[in-house]
VEXSEMI-212722 format. One line per field, with one value per residue (C-alpha): residue number from 1; residue in one letter; x, y, z. Coordinates in steps of 0.1 Angstrom, whole numbers, m for minus. Layout:
<sites>
num: (NUM; ...)
residu: (a; ...)
east: (X; ...)
north: (Y; ...)
up: (Z; ...)
</sites>
This chain:
<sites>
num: (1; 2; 3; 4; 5; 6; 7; 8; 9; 10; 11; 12; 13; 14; 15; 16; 17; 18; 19; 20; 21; 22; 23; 24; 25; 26; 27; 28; 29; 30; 31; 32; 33; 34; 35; 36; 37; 38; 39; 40; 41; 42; 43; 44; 45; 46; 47; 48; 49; 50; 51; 52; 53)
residu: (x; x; x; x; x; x; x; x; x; x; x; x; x; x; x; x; x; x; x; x; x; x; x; x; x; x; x; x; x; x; x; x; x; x; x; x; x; x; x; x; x; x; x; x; x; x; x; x; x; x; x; x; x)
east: (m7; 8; m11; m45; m40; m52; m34; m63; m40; m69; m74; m101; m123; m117; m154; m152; m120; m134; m171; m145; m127; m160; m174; m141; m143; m180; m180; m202; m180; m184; m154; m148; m120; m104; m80; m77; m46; m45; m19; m31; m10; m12; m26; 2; m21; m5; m35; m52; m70; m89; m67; m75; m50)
north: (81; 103; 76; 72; 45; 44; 23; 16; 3; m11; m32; m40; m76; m98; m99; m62; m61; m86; m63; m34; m55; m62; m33; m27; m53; m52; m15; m2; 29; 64; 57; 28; 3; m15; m41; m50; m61; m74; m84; m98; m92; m96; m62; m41; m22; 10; 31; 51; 75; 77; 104; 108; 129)
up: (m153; m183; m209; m192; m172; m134; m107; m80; m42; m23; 16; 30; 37; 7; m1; m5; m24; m47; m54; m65; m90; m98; m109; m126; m144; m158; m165; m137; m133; m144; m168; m187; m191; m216; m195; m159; m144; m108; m83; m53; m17; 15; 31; 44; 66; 62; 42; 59; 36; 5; m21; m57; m77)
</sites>
Protein backbone atom coordinates (compact mmCIF):
# COMPACT_ATOMS: atom_id res chain seq x y z
CA UNK A 1 0.00 0.00 0.00
CA UNK A 2 1.24 3.70 -1.00
CA UNK A 3 1.68 4.38 3.12
CA UNK A 4 3.32 1.20 4.33
CA UNK A 5 0.55 -0.71 5.13
CA UNK A 6 0.20 -4.49 4.10
CA UNK A 7 -3.24 -6.21 3.48
CA UNK A 8 -2.43 -10.13 4.19
CA UNK A 9 -6.05 -12.38 2.35
CA UNK A 10 -5.46 -15.61 3.92
CA UNK A 11 -7.71 -19.54 3.93
CA UNK A 12 -6.77 -22.20 5.25
CA UNK A 13 -7.71 -24.61 8.70
CA UNK A 14 -8.71 -22.20 11.36
CA UNK A 15 -5.83 -23.44 13.62
CA UNK A 16 -3.55 -22.35 10.96
CA UNK A 17 -5.12 -19.06 10.14
CA UNK A 18 -5.09 -18.33 13.82
CA UNK A 19 -0.86 -19.28 14.19
CA UNK A 20 -0.43 -16.48 11.29
CA UNK A 21 -2.24 -13.85 13.12
CA UNK A 22 -0.21 -14.99 15.58
CA UNK A 23 3.02 -14.27 14.69
CA UNK A 24 1.66 -11.00 13.34
CA UNK A 25 0.62 -10.10 16.19
CA UNK A 26 3.72 -10.82 18.61
CA UNK A 27 6.23 -9.61 16.14
CA UNK A 28 7.80 -12.84 15.02
CA UNK A 29 8.20 -11.49 11.46
CA UNK A 30 11.07 -10.20 9.52
CA UNK A 31 9.19 -6.71 9.71
CA UNK A 32 7.48 -5.32 12.40
CA UNK A 33 4.04 -3.95 13.04
CA UNK A 34 2.44 -1.40 14.77
CA UNK A 35 -1.53 -2.34 14.60
CA UNK A 36 -3.33 -5.42 13.41
CA UNK A 37 -6.69 -5.18 12.08
CA UNK A 38 -8.72 -8.34 11.32
CA UNK A 39 -11.90 -9.29 9.69
CA UNK A 40 -12.92 -12.69 9.93
CA UNK A 41 -15.04 -14.44 6.77
CA UNK A 42 -16.16 -17.39 5.72
CA UNK A 43 -13.41 -18.84 3.18
CA UNK A 44 -14.42 -18.10 -0.37
CA UNK A 45 -12.30 -20.79 -1.67
CA UNK A 46 -11.20 -19.08 -4.68
CA UNK A 47 -7.11 -18.56 -3.79
CA UNK A 48 -5.12 -20.50 -5.26
CA UNK A 49 -1.60 -19.13 -5.07
CA UNK A 50 0.74 -17.48 -2.85
CA UNK A 51 1.73 -13.72 -4.78
CA UNK A 52 3.61 -11.07 -3.04
CA UNK A 53 3.88 -7.76 -4.96
Amino acid sequence: MPDGAVVVIAEGAEPACRNLVRLLVTGHTPGWTDRVELVWQRAQGDLVDFRRK
